[in-house]
PDB file of N, CA, C and O in Angstrom:
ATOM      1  N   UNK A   1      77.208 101.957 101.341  1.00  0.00           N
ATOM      2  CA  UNK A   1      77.745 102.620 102.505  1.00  0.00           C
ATOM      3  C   UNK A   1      79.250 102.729 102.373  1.00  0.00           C
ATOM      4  O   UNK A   1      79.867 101.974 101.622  1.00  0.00           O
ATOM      5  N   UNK A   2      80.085 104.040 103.388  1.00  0.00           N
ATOM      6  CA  UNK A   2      81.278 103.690 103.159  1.00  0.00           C
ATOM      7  C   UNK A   2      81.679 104.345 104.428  1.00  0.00           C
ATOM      8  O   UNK A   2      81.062 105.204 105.058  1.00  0.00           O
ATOM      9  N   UNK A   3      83.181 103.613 104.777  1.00  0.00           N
ATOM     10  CA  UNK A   3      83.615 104.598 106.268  1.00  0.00           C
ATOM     11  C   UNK A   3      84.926 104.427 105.466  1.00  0.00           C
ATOM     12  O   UNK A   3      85.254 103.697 104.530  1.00  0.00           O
ATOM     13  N   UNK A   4      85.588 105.444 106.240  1.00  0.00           N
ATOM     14  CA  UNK A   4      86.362 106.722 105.681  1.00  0.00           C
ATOM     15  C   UNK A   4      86.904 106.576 107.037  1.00  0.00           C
ATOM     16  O   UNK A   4      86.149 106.955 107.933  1.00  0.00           O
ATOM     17  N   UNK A   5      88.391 105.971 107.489  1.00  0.00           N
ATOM     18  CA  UNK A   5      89.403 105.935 108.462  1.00  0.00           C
ATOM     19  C   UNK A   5      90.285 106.737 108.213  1.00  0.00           C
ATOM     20  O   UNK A   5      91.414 106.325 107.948  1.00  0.00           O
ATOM     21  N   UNK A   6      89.913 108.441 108.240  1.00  0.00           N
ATOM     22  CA  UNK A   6      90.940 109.603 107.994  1.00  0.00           C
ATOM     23  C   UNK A   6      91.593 109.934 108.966  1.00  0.00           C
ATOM     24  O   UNK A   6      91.313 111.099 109.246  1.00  0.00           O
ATOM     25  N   UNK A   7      92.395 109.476 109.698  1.00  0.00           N
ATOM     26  CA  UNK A   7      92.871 109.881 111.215  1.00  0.00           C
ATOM     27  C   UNK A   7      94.069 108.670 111.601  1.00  0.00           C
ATOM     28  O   UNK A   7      93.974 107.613 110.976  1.00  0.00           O
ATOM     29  N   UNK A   8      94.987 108.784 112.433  1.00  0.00           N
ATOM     30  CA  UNK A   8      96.161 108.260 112.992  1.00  0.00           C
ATOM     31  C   UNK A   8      95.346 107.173 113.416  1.00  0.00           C
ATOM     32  O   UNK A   8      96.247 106.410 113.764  1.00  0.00           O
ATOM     33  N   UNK A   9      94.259 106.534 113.645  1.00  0.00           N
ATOM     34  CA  UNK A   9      94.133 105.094 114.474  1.00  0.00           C
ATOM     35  C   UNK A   9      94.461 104.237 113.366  1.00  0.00           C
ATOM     36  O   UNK A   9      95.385 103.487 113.681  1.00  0.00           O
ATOM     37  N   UNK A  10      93.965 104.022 111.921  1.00  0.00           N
ATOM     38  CA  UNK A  10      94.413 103.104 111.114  1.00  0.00           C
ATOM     39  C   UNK A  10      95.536 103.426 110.045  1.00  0.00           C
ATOM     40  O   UNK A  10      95.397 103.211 108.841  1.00  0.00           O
ATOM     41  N   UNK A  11      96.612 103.941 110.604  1.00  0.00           N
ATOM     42  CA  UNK A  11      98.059 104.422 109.518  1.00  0.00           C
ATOM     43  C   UNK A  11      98.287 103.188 108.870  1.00  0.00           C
ATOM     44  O   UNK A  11      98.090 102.076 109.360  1.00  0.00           O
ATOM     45  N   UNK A  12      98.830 103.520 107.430  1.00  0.00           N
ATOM     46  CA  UNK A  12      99.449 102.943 106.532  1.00  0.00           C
ATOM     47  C   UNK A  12     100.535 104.065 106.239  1.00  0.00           C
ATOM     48  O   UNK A  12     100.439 104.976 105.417  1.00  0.00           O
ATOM     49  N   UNK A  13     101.482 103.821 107.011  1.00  0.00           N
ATOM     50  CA  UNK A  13     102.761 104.844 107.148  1.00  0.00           C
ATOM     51  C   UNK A  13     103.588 104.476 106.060  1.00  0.00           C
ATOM     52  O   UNK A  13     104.103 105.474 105.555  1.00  0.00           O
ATOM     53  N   UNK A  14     103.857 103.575 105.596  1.00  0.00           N
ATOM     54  CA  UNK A  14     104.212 103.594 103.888  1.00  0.00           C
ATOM     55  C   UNK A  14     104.082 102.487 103.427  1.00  0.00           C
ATOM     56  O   UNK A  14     103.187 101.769 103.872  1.00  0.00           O
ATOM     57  N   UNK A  15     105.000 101.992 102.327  1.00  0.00           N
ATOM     58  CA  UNK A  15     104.528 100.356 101.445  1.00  0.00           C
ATOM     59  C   UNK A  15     104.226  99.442 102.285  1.00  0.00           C
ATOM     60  O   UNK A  15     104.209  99.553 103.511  1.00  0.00           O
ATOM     61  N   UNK A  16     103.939  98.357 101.542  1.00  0.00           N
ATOM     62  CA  UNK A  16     103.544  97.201 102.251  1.00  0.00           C
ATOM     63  C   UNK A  16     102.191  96.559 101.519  1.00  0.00           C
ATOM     64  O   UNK A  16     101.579  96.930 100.517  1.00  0.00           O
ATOM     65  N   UNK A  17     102.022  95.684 102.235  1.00  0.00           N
ATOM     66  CA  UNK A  17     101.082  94.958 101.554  1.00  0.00           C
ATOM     67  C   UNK A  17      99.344  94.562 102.600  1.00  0.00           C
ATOM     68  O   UNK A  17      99.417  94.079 103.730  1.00  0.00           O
ATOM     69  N   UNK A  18      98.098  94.856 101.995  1.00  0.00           N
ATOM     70  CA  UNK A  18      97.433  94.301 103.689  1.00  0.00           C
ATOM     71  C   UNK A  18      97.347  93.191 103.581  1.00  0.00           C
ATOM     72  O   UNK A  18      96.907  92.849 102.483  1.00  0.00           O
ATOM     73  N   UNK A  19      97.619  92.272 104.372  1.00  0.00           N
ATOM     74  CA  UNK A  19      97.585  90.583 104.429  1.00  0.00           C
ATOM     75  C   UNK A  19      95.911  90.749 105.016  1.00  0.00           C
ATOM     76  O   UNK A  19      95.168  90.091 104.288  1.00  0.00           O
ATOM     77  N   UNK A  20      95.281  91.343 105.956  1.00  0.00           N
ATOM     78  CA  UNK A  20      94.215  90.970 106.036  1.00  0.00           C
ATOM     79  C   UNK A  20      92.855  91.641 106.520  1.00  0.00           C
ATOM     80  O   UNK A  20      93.002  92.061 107.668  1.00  0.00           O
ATOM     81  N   UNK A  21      91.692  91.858 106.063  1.00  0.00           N
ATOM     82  CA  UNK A  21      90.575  92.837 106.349  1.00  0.00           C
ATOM     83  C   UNK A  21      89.453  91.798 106.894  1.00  0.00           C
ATOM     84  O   UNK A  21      89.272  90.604 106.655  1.00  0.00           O
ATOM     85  N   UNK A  22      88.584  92.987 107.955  1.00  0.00           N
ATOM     86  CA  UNK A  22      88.001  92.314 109.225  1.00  0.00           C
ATOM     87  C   UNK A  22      86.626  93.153 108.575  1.00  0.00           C
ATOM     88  O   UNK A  22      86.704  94.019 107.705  1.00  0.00           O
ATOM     89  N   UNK A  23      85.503  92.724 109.150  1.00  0.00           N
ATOM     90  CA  UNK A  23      84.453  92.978 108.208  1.00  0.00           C
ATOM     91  C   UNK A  23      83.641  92.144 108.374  1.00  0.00           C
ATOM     92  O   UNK A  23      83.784  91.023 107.886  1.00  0.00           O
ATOM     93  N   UNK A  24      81.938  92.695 109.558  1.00  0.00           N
ATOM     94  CA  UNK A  24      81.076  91.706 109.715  1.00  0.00           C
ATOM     95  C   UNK A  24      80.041  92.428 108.473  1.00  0.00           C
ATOM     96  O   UNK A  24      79.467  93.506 108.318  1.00  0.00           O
ATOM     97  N   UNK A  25      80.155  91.435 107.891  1.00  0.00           N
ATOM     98  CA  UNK A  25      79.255  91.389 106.415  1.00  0.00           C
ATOM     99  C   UNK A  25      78.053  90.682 106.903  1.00  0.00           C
ATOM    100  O   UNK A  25      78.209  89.738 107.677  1.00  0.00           O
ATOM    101  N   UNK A  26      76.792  91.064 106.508  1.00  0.00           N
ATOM    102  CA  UNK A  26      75.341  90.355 106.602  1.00  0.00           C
ATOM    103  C   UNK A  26      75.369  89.562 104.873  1.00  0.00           C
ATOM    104  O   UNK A  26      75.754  90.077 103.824  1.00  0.00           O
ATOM    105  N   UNK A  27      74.847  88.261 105.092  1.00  0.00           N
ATOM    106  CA  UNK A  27      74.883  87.120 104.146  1.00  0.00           C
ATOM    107  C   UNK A  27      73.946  87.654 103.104  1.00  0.00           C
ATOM    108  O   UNK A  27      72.830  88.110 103.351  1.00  0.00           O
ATOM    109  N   UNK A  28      74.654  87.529 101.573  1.00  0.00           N
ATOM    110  CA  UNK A  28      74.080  88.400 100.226  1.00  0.00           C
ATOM    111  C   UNK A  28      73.905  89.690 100.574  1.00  0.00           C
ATOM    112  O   UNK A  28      72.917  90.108 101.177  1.00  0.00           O
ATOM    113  N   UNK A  29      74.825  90.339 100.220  1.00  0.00           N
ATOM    114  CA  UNK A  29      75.075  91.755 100.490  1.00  0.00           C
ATOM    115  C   UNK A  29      75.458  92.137  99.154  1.00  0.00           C
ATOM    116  O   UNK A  29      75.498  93.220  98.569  1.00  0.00           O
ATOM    117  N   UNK A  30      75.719  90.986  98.844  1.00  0.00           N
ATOM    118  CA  UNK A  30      76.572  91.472  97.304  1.00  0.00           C
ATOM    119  C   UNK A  30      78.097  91.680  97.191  1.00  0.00           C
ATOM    120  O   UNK A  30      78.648  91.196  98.180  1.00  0.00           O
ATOM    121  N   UNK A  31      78.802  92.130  96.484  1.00  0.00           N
ATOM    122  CA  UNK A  31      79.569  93.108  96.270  1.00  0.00           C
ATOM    123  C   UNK A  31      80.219  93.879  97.263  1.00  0.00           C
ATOM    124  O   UNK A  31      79.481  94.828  97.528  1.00  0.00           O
ATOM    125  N   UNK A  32      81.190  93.912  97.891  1.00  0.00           N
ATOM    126  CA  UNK A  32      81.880  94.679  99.182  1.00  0.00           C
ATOM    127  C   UNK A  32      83.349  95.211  98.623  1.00  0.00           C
ATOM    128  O   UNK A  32      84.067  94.434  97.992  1.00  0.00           O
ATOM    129  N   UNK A  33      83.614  96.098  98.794  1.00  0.00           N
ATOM    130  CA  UNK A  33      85.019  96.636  97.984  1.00  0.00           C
ATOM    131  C   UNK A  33      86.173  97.422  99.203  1.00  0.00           C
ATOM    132  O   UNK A  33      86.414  98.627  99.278  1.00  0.00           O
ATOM    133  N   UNK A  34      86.581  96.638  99.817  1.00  0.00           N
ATOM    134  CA  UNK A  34      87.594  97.275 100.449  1.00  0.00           C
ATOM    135  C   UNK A  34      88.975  98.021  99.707  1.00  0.00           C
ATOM    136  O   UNK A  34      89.768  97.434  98.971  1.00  0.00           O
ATOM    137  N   UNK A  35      89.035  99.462 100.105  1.00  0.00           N
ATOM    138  CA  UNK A  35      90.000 100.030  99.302  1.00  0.00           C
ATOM    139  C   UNK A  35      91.245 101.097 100.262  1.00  0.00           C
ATOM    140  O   UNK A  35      90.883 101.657 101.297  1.00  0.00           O
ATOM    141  N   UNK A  36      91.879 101.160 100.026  1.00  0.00           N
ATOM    142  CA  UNK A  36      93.468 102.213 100.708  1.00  0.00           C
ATOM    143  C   UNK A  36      93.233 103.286  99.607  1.00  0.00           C
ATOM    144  O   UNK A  36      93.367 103.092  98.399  1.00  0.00           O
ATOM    145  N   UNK A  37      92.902 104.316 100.141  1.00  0.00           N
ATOM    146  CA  UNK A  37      93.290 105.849  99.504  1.00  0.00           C
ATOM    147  C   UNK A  37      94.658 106.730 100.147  1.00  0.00           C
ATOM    148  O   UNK A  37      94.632 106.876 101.369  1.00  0.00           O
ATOM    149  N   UNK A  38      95.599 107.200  99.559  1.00  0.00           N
ATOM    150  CA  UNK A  38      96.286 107.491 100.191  1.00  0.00           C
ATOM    151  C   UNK A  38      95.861 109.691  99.940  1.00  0.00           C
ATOM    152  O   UNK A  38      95.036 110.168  99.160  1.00  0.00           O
ATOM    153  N   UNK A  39      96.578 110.292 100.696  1.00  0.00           N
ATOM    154  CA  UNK A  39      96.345 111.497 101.065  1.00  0.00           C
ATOM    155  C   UNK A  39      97.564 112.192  99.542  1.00  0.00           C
ATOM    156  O   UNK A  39      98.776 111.983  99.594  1.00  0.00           O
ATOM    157  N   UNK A  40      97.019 112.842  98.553  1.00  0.00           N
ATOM    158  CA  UNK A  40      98.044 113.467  98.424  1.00  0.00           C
ATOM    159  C   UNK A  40      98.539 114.976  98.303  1.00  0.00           C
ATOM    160  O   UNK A  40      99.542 115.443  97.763  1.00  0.00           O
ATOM    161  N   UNK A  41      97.440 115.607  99.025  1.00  0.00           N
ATOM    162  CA  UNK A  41      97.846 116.946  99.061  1.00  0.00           C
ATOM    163  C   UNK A  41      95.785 117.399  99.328  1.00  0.00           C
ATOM    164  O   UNK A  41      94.985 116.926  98.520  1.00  0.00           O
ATOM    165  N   UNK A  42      95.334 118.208 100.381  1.00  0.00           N
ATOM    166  CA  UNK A  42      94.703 118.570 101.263  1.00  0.00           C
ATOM    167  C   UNK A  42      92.955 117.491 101.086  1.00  0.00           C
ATOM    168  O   UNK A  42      92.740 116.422 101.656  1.00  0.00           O
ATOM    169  N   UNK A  43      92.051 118.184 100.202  1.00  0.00           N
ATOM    170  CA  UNK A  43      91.050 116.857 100.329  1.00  0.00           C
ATOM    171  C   UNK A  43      91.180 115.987  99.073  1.00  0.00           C
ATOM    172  O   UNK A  43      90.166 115.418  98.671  1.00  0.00           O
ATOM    173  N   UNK A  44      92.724 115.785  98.202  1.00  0.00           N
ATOM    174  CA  UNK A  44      92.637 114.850  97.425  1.00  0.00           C
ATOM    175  C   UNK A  44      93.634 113.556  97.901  1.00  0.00           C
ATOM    176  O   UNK A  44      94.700 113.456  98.509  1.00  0.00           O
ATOM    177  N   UNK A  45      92.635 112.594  97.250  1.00  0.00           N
ATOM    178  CA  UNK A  45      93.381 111.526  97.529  1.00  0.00           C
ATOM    179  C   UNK A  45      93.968 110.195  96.590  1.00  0.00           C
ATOM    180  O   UNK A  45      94.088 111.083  95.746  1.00  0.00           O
ATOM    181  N   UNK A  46      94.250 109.456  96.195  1.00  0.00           N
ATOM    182  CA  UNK A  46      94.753 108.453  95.468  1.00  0.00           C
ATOM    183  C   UNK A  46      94.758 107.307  95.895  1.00  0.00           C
ATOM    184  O   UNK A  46      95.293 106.933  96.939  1.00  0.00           O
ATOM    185  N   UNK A  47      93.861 106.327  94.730  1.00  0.00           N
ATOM    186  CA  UNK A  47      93.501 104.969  95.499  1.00  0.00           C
ATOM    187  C   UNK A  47      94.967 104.224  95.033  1.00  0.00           C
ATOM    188  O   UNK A  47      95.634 104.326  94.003  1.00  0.00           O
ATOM    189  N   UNK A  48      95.168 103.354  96.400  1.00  0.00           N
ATOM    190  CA  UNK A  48      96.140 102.603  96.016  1.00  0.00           C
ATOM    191  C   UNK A  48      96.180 101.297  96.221  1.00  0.00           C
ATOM    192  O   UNK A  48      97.206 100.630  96.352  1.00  0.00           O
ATOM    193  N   UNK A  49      95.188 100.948  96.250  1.00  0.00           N
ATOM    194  CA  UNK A  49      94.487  99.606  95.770  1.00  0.00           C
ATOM    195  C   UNK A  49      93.266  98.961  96.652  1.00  0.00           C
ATOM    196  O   UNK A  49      92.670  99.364  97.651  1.00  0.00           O
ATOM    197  N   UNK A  50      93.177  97.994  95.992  1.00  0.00           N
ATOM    198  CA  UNK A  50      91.583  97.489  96.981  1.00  0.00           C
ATOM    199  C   UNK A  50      91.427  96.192  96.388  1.00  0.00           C
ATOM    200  O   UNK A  50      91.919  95.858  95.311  1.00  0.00           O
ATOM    201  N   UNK A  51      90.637  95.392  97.224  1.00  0.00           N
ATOM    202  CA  UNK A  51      89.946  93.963  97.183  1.00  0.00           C
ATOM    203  C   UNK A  51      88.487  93.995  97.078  1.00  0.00           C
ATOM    204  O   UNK A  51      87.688  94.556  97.828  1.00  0.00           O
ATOM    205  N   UNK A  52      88.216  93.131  95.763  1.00  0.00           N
ATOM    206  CA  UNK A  52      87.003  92.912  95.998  1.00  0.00           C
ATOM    207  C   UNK A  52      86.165  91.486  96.609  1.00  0.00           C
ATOM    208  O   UNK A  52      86.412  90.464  95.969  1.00  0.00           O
ATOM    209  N   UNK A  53      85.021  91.309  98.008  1.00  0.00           N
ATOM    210  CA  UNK A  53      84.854  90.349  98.385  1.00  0.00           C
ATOM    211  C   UNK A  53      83.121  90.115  97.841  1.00  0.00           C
ATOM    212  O   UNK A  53      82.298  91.029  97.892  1.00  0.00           O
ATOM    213  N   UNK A  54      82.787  88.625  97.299  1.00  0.00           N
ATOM    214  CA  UNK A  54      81.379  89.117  96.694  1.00  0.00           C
ATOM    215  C   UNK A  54      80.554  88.362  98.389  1.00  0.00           C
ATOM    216  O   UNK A  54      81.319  87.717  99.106  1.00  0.00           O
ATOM    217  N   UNK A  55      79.410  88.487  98.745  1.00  0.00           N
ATOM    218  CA  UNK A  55      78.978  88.115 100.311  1.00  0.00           C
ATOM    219  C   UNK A  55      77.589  87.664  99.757  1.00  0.00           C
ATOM    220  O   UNK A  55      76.728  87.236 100.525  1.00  0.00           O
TER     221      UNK A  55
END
């Protein structure tokens, strides 16, 4: 599964770092990959990094 926060409620208005991701995970799920894509010109985008959590 994946959600896709394309809209002004979750801005990452420039650098920085995420100190922390929220995420009700069901127990052995496996593999969960939280990632920041940034926008760089109309539907392309550029990952600019991500965490992986194993559940």
């Amino acid at each position: 599964y994946a959600f896709l926060a394309a809209d002004s409620v979750y801005p990452f208005p420039c650098c920085g770092v995420v100190k922390q991701w929220r995420a009700f995970i069901k127990k052995h799920t496996g593999t969960v990959l939280f990632e920041v894509w940034r926008s760089i010109s109309g539907t392309a985008y550029k990952l600019a990094g991500s965490n992986e959590f194993v559940a």
